[in-house]
Steps between C-alpha positions, in 0.01 A plus 500: 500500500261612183819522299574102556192392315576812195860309471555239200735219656676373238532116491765344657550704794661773278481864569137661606445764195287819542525818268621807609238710568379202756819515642507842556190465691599259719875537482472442913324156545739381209812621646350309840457205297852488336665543855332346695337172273777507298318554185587591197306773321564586067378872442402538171324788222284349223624134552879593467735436854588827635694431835483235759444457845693272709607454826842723671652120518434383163802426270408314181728193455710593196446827501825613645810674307693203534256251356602647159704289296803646476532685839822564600668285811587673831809519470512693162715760438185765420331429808852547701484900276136556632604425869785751471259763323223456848769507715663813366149648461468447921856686544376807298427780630200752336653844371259639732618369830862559393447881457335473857803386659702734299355839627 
């Protein structure tokens, strides 16, 4: 694990940061160490964040559509228009398969 002792922790257990051509390099061992230790690893190009790595079950607390202020409530009349729009999209049929079944 050379790229472990290469890797600036930040303090308080924050995200591991290492620059992108590092990551590039050993884009392997740090995709092993953000699923399987749970890691999280902060890409970044001259000192600015990039992307970040984190594990498949990661969900940021807050970070979710409706943790905005202002989010509509379930029951609200624009969410009832979307369902109809996904379930009419499942009932269509493509142009292409409908000039199959006409010939």
């Amino acid at each position: 694990m050379a790229i472990m002792s290469k890797m600036a922790k930040k303090a308080g257990g924050a995200a591991a940061q290492v620059n992108v051509a590092m990551a590039k390099n050993h884009l392997s061992e740090l995709l092993g160490r953000v699923a399987y230790g749970g890691e999280t690893v902060l890409i970044t190009r001259r000192g600015r964040p990039m992307a970040k790595l984190v594990p498949p079950d990661f969900v940021a607390p807050g970070e979710g559509l409706r943790d905005v202020k202002g989010w509509v409530d379930d029951n609200h009349p624009f969410l009832t228009a979307v369902d109809d729009i996904v379930a009419a999209r499942r009932r269509h049929l493509p142009r292409a398969l409908k000039r199959r079944r006409g010939r």
